[in-house]
VMD Tcl script that draws the C-alpha trace (Angstrom):
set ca {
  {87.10 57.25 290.87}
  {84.02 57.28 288.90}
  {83.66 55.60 285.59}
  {82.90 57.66 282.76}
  {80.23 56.49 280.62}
  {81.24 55.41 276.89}
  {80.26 57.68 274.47}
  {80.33 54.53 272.11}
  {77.15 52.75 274.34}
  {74.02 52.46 272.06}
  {70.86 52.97 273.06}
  {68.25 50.16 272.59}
  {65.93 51.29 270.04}
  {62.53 51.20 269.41}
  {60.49 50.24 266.65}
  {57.65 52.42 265.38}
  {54.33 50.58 264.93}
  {52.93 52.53 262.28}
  {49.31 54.30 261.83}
  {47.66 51.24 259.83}
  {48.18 48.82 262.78}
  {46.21 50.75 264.89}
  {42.69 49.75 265.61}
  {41.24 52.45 268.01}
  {42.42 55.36 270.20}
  {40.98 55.07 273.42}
  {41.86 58.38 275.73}
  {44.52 59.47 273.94}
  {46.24 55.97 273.61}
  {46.67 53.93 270.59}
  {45.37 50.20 270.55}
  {46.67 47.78 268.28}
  {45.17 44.76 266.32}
  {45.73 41.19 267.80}
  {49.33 40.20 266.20}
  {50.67 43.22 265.50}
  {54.06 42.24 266.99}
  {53.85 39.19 264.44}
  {53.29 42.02 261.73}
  {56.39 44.48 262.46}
  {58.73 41.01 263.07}
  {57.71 39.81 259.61}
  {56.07 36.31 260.56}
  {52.50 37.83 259.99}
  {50.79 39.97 256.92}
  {48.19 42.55 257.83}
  {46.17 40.74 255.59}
  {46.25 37.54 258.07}
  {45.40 39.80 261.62}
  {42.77 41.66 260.27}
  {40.03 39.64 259.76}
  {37.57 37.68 262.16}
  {37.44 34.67 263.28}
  {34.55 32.37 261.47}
  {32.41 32.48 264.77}
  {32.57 36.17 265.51}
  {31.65 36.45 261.63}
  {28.84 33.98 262.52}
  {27.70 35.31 265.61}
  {27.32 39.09 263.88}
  {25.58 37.65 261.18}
  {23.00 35.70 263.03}
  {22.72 39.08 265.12}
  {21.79 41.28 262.09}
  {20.09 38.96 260.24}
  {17.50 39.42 263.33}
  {17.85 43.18 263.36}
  {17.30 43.41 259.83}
  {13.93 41.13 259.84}
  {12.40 43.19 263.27}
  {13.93 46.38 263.22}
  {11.65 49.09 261.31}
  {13.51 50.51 258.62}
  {12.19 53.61 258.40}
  {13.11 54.16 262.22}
  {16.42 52.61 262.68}
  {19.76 51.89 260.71}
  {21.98 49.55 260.99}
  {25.89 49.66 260.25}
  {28.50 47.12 260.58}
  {32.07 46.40 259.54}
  {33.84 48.23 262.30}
  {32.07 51.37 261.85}
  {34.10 54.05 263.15}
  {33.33 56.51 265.96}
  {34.74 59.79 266.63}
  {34.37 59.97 270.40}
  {36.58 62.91 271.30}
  {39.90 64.47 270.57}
  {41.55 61.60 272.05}
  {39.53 58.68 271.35}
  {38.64 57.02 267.70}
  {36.73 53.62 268.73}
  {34.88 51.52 266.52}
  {31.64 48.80 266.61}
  {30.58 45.80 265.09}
  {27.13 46.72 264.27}
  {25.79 50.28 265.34}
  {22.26 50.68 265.43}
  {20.78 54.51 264.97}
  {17.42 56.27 264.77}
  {17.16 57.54 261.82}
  {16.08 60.62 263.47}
  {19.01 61.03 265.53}
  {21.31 60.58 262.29}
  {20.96 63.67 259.93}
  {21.57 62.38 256.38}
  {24.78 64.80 256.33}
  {26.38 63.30 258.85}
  {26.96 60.63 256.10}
  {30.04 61.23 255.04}
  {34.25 60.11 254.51}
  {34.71 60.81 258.24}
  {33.56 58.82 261.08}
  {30.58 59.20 263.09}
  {30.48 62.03 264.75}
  {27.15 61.42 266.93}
  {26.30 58.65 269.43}
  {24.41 55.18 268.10}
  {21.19 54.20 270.66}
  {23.26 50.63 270.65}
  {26.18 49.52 270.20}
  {26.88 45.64 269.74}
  {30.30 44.06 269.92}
  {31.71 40.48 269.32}
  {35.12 39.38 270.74}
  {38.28 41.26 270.62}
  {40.10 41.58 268.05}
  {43.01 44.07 269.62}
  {45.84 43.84 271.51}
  {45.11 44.01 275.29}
  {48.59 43.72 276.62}
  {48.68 47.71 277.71}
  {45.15 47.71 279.89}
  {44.49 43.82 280.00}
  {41.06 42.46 278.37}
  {38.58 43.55 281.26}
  {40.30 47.18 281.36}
  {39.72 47.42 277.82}
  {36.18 46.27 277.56}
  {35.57 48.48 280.46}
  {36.84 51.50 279.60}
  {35.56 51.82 275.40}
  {32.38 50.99 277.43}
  {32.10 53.61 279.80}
  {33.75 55.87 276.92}
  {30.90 54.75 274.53}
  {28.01 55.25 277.58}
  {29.84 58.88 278.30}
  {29.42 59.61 274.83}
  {25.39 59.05 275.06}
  {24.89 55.22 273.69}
  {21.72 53.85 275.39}
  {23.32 50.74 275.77}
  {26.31 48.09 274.48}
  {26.11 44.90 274.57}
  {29.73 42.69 274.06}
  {29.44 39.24 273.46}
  {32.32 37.14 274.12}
  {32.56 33.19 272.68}
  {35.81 32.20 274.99}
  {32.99 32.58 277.84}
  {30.05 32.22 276.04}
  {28.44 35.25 277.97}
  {27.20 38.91 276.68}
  {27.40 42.18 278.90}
  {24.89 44.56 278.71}
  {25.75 47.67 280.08}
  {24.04 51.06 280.35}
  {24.78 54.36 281.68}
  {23.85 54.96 285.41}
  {22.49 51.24 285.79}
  {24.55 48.24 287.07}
  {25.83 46.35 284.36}
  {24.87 42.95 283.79}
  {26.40 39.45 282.71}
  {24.39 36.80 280.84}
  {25.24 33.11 279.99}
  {24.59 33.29 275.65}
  {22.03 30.72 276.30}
  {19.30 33.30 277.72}
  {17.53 35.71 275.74}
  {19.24 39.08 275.37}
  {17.20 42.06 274.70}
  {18.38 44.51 272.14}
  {15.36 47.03 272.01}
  {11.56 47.19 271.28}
  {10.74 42.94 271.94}
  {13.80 42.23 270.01}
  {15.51 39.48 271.62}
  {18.52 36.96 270.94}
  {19.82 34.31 272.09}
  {23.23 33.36 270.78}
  {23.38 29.82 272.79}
  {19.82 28.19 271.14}
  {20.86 29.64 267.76}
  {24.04 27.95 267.54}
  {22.37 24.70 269.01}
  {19.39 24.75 266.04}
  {22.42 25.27 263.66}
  {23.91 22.62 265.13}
  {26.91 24.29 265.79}
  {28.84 23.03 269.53}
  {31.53 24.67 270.98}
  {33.34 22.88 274.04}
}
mol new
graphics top color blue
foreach p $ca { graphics top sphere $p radius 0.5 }
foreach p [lrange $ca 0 end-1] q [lrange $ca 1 end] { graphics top cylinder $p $q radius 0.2 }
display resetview
């Protein structure tokens, strides 16, 4: 005899994480902030997942303190502050600092919607989303490829855990550097994360 299933038996449920947890679409699948689970079980704000750390903070400010004193700035612009970038129909990423030329940037394309055309560079510091669904390497590998597909020149992710930066471009091998050695961004500017935080007196272990 077979047993009949209860019509009383519940099925688990799951809880909606809702839009303003979501930091990026990358092909058509939503990634979350770091700690949104803390968020929708009510031992975290948003407020308290949503900023950076006081390193990454550092690190990007060091970084465009130097673009802003090299960088022509009738030739280039620089955003920051997560600027976001309409990649396709299935992807919304976004970048700690974007650097454009100005002549590859209409002024219209300034708008209340994200950007709509390609950066020459893209820099990024850390992670700050969930990587449970495609693990951290997966994710920094695919939003780069996506961003190279899309027609940045190059993007460059530092990462403090490891103290290294990859600079990757499109149809070149991609390349990881110890944050002590000079990194080039473009036209002889160069950083070096490692001997800045040294002169500041800043050590990590």
């Amino acid at each position: 005899m077979v047993a009949e299933k209860s019509p009383n038996r519940l099925k688990k449920s799951v809880k909606k994480v809702p839009k303003f947890l979501v930091a990026e679409i990358l092909n058509g699948q939503p990634i979350y902030y770091k700690g949104y689970q803390e968020v929708l079980n009510g031992s975290k704000t948003i407020e308290e997942i949503m900023g950076s750390s006081s390193l990454q903070a550092f690190i990007i400010g060091f970084i465009l303190k130097t673009l802003y004193k090299n960088l022509d700035d009738q030739k280039y612009l620089i955003f920051t502050n997560e600027a976001g970038l309409h990649i396709d129909k299935g992807s919304n990423l976004s970048g700690d600092i974007l650097i454009y030329e100005r002549d590859s940037l209409p002024i219209t394309n300034i708008n209340e919607n994200y950007f709509s055309l390609p950066p020459k560079i893209v820099i990024e510091v850390d992670i700050t989303i969930d990587t449970a669904s495609l693990g951290t390497e997966g994710y920094v590998h695919n939003k780069t490829k996506k961003l190279l597909d899309f027609g940045v020149e190059k993007v460059i992710w530092v990462t403090t855990p490891a103290k290294t930066v990859l600079i990757a471009r499109a149809n070149e091998d991609w390349q990881i550097k110890e944050w002590n050695k000079d990194i080039d961004i473009l036209e002889q500017v160069q950083i070096n994360i490692g001997a800045y935080l040294n002169e500041v007196g800043l050590k990590l272990d």
